[in-house]
C-alpha atoms as an extended CHARMM CRD file, in Angstrom:
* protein
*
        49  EXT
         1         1  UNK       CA              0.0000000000        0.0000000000        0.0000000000  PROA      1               0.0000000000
         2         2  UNK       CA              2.9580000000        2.3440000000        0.8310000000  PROA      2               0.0000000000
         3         3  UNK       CA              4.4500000000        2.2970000000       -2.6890000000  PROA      3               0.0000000000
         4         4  UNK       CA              0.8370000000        2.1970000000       -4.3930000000  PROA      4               0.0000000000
         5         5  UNK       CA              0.7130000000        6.1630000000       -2.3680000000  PROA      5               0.0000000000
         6         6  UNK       CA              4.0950000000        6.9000000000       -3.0330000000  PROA      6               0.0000000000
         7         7  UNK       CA              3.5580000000        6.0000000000       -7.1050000000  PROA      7               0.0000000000
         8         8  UNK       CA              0.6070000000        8.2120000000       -7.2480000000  PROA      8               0.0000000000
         9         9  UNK       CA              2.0260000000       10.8740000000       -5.7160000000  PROA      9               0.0000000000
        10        10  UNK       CA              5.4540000000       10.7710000000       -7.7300000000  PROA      10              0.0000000000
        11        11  UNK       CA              2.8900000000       10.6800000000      -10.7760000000  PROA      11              0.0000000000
        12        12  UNK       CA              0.7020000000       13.6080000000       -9.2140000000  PROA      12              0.0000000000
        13        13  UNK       CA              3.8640000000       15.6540000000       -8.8090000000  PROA      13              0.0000000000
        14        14  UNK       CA              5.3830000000       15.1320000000      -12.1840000000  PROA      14              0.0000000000
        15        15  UNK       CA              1.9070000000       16.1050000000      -14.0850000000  PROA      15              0.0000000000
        16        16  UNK       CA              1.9090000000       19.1660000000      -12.0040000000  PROA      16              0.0000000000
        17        17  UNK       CA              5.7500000000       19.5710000000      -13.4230000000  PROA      17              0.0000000000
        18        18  UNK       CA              4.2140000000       19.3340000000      -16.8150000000  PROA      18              0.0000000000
        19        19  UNK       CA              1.4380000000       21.5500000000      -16.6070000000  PROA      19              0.0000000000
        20        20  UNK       CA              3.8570000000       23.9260000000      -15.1280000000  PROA      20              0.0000000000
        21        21  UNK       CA              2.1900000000       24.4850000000      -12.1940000000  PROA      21              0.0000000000
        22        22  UNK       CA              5.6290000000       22.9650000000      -10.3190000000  PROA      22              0.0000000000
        23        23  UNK       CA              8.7470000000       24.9590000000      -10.8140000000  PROA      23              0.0000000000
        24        24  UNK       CA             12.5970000000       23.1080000000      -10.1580000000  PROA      24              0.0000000000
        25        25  UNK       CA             13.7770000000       19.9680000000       -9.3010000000  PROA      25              0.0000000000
        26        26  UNK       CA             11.1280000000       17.4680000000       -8.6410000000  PROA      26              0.0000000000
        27        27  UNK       CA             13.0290000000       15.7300000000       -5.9000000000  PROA      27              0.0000000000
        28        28  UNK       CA             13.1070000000       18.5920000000       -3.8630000000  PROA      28              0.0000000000
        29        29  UNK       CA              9.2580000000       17.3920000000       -3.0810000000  PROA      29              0.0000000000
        30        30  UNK       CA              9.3190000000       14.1920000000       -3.2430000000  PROA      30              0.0000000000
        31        31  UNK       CA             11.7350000000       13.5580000000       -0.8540000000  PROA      31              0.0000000000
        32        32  UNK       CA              9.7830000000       15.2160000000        2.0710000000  PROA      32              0.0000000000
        33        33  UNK       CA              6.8530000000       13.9010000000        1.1040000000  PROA      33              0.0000000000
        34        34  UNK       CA              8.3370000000       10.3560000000        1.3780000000  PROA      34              0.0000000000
        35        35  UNK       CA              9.4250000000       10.3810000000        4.5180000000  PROA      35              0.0000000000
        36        36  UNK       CA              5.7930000000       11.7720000000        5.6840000000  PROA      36              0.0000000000
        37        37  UNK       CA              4.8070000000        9.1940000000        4.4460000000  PROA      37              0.0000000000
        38        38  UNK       CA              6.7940000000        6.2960000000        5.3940000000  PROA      38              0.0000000000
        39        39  UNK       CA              6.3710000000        8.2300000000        9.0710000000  PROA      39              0.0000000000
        40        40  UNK       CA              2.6940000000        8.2560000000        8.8150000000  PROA      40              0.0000000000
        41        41  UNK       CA              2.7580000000        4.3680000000        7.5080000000  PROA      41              0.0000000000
        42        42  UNK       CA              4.5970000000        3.6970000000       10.6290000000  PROA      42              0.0000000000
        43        43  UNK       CA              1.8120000000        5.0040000000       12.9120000000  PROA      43              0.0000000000
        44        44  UNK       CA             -0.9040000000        3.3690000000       11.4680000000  PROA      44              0.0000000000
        45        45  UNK       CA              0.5660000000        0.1120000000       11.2270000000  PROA      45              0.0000000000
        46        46  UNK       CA              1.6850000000        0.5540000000       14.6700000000  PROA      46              0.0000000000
        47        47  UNK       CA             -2.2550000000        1.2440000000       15.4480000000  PROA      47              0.0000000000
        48        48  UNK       CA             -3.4120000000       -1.5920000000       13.5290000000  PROA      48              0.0000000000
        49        49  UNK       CA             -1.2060000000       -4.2750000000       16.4300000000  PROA      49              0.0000000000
């Protein structure tokens, strides 16, 4: 489920790229957003125990 996110928002970020709406290097938000995400991954699979 983690990577399924992760995929759709690498895809979300790089058709915002295209459109222009996104300006610079795309890994300077992806990478933040990843670890949010792994974080928030850990919490609710620490829940789910």
């Amino acid at each position: 489920m983690f990577i399924g996110i992760l995929l759709l928002v690498l895809g979300l970020l790089l058709l915002l790229r295209e459109m222009g709406l996104i300006h610079g290097d795309i890994w300077d938000y992806i990478w933040p957003i990843a670890l949010i995400a792994l974080g928030a991954s850990m919490i609710f699979n620490d829940r789910r125990k």
